[in-house]
PQR file of N, CA, C, O and H, with PARSE charges and radii, in Angstrom:
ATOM      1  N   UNK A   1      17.648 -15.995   1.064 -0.4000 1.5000
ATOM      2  CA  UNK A   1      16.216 -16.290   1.109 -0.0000 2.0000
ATOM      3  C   UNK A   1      15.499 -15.316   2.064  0.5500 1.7000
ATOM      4  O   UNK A   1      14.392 -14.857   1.782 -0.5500 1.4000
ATOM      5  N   UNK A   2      16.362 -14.916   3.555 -0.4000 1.5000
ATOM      6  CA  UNK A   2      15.380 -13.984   4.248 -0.0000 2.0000
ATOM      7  C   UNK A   2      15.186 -13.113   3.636  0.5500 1.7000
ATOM      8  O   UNK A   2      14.015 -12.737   3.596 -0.5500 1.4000
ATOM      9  H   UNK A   2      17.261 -15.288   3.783  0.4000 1.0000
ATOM     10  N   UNK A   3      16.232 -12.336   2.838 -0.4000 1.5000
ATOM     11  CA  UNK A   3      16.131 -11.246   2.258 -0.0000 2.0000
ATOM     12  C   UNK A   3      15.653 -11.048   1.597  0.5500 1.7000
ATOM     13  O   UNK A   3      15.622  -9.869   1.245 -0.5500 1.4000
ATOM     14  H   UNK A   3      17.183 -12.642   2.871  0.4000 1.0000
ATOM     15  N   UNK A   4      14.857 -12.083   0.858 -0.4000 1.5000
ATOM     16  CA  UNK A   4      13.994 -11.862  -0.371 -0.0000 2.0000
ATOM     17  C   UNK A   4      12.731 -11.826   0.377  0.5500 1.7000
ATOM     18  O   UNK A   4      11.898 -11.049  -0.089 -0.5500 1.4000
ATOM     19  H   UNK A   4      14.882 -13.041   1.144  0.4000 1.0000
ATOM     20  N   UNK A   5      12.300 -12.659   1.707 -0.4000 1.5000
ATOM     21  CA  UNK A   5      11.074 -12.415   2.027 -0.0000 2.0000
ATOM     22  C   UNK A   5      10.907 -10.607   2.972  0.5500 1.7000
ATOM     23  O   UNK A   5       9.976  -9.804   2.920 -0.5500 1.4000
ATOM     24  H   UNK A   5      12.977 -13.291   2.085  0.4000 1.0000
ATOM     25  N   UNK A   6      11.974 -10.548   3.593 -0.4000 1.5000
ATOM     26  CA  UNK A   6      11.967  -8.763   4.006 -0.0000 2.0000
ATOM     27  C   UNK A   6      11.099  -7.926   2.621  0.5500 1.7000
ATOM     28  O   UNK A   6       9.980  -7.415   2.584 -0.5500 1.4000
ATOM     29  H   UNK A   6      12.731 -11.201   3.635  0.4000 1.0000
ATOM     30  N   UNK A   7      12.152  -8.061   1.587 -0.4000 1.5000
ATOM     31  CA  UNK A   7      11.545  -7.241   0.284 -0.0000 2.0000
ATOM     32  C   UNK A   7       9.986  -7.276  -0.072  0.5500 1.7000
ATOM     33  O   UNK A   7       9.265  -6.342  -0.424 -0.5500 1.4000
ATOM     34  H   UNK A   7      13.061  -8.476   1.617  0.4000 1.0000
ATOM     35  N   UNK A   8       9.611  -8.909   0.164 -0.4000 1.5000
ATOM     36  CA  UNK A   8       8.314  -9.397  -0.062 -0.0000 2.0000
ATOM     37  C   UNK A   8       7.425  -8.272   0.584  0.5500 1.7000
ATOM     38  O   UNK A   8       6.568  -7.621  -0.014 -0.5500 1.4000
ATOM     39  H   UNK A   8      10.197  -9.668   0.450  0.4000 1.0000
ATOM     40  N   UNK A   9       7.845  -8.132   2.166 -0.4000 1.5000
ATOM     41  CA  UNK A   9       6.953  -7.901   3.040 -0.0000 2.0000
ATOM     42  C   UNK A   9       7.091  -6.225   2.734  0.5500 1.7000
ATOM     43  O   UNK A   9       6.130  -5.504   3.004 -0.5500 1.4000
ATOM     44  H   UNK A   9       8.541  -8.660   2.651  0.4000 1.0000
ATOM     45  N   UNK A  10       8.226  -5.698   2.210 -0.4000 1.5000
ATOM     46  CA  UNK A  10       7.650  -3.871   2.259 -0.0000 2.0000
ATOM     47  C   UNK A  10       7.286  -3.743   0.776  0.5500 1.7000
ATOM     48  O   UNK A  10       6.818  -2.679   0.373 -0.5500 1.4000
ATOM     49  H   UNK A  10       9.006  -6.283   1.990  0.4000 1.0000
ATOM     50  N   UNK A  11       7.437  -4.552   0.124 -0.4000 1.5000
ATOM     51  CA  UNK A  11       6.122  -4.482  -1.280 -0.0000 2.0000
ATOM     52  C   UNK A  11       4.899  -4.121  -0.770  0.5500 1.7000
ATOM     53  O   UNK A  11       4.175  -3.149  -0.984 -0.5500 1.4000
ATOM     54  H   UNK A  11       7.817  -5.417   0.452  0.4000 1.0000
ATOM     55  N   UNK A  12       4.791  -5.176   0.013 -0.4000 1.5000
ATOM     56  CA  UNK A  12       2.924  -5.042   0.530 -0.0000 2.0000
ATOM     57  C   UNK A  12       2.544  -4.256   0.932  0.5500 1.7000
ATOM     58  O   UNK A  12       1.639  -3.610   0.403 -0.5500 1.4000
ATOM     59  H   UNK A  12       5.379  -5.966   0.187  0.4000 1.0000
ATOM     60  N   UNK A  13       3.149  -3.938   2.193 -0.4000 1.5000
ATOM     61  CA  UNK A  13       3.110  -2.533   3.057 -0.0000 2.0000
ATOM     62  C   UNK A  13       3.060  -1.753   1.818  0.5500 1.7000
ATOM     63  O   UNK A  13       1.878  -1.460   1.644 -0.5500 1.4000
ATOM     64  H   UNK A  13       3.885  -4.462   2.622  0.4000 1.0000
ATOM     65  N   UNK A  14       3.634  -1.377   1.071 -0.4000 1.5000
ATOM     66  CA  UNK A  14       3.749  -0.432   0.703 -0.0000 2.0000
ATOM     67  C   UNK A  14       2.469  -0.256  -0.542  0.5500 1.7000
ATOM     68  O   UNK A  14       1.970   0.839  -0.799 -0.5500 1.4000
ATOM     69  H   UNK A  14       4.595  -1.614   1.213  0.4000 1.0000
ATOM     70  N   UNK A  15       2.035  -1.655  -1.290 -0.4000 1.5000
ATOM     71  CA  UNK A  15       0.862  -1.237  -1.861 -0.0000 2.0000
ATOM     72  C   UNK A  15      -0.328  -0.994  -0.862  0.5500 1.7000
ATOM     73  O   UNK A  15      -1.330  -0.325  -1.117 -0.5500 1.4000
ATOM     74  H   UNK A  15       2.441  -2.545  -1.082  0.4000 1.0000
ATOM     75  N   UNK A  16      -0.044  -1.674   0.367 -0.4000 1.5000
ATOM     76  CA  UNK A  16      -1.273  -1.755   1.399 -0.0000 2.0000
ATOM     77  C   UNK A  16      -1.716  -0.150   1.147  0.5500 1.7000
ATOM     78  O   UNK A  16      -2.753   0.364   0.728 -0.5500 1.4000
ATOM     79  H   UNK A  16       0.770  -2.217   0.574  0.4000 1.0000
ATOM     80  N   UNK A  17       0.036   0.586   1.770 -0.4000 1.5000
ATOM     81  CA  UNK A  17      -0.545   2.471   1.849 -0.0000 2.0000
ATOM     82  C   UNK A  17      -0.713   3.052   0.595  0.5500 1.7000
ATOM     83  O   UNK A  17      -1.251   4.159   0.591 -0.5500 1.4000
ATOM     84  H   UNK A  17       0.879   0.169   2.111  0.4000 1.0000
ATOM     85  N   UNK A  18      -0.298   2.451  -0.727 -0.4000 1.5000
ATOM     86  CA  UNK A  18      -1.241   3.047  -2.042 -0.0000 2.0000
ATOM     87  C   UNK A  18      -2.292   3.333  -1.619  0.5500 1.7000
ATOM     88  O   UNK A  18      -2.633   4.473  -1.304 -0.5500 1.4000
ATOM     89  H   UNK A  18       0.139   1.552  -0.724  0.4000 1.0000
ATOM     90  N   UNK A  19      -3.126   2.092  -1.534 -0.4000 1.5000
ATOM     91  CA  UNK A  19      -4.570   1.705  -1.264 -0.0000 2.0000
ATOM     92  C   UNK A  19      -5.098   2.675  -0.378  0.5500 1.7000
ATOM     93  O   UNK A  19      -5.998   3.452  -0.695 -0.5500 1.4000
ATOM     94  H   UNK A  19      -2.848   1.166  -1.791  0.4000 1.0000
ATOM     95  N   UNK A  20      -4.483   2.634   0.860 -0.4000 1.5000
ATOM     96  CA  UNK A  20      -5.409   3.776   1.332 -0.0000 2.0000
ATOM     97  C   UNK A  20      -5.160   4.865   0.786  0.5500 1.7000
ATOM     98  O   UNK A  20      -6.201   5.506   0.925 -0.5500 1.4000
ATOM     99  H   UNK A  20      -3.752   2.003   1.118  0.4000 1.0000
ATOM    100  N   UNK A  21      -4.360   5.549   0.193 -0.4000 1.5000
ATOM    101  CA  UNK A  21      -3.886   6.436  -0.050 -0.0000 2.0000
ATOM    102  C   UNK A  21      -5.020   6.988  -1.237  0.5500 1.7000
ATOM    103  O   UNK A  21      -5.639   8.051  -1.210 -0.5500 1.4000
ATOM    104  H   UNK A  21      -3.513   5.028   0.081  0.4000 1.0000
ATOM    105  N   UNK A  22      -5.069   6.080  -2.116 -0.4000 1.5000
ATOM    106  CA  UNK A  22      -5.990   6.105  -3.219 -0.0000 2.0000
ATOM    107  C   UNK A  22      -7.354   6.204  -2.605  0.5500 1.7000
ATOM    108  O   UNK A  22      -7.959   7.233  -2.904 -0.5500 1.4000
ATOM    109  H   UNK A  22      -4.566   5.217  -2.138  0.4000 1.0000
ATOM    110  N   UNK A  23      -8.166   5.099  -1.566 -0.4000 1.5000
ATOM    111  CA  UNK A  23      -9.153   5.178  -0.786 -0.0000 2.0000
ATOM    112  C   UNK A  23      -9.765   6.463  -0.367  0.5500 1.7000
ATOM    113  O   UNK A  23     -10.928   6.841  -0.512 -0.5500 1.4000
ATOM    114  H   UNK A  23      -7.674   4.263  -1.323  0.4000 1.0000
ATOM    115  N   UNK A  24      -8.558   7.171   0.287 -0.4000 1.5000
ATOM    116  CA  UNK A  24      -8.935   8.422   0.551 -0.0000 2.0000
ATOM    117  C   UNK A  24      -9.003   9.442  -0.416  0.5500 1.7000
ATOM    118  O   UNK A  24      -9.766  10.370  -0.147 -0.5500 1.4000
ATOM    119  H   UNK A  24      -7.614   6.864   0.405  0.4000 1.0000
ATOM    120  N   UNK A  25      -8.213   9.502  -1.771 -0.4000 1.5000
ATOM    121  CA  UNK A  25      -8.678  10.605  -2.478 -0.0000 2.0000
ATOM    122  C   UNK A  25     -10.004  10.132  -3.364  0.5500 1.7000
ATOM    123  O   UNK A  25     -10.514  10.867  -4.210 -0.5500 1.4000
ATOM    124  H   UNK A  25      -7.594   8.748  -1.989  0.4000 1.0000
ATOM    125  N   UNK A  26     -10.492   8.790  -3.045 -0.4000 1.5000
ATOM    126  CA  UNK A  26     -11.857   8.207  -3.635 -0.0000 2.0000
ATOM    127  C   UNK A  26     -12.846   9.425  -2.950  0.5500 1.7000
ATOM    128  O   UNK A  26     -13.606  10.245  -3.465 -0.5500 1.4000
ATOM    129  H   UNK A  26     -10.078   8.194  -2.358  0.4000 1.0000
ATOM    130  N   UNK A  27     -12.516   9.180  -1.742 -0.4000 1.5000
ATOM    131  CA  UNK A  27     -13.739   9.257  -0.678 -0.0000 2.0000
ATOM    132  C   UNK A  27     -13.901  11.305  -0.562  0.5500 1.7000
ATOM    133  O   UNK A  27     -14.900  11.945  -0.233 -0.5500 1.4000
ATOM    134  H   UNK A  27     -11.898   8.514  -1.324  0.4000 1.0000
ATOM    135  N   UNK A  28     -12.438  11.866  -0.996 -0.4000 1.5000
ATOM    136  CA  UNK A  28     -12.407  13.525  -0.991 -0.0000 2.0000
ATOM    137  C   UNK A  28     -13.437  13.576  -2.316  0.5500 1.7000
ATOM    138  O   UNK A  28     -14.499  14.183  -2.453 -0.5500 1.4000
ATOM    139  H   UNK A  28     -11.626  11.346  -1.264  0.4000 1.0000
ATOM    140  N   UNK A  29     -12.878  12.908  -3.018 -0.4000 1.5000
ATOM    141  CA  UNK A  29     -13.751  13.303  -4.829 -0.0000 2.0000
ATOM    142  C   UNK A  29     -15.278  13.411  -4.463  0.5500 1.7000
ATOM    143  O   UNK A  29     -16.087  14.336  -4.543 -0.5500 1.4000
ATOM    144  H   UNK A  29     -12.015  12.415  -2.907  0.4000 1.0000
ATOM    145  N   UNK A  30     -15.378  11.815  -3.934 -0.4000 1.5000
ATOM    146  CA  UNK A  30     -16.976  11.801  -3.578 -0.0000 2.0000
ATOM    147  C   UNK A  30     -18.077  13.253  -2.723  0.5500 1.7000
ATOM    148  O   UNK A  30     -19.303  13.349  -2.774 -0.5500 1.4000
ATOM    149  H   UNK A  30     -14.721  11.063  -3.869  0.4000 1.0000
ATOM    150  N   UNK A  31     -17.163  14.122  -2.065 -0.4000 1.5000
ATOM    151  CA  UNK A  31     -17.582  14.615  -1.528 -0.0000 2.0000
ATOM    152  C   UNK A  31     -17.313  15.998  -2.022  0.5500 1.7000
ATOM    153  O   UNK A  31     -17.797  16.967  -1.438 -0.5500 1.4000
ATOM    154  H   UNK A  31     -16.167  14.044  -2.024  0.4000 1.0000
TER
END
């Protein structure tokens, strides 16, 4: 069971840094 919530938690992280990741090539385009 922990181990499934570890996995849980670097899913997120890891779409969290999509997001910015994406955020920022929003914000290069815009400009």
């Amino acid at each position: 069971m922990s181990e499934q919530k570890v996995k849980k938690k670097d899913s997120n992280e890891l779409l969290n840094f999509l997001m910015i990741i994406i955020g920022l090539l929003f914000i290069f385009k815009a400009v």
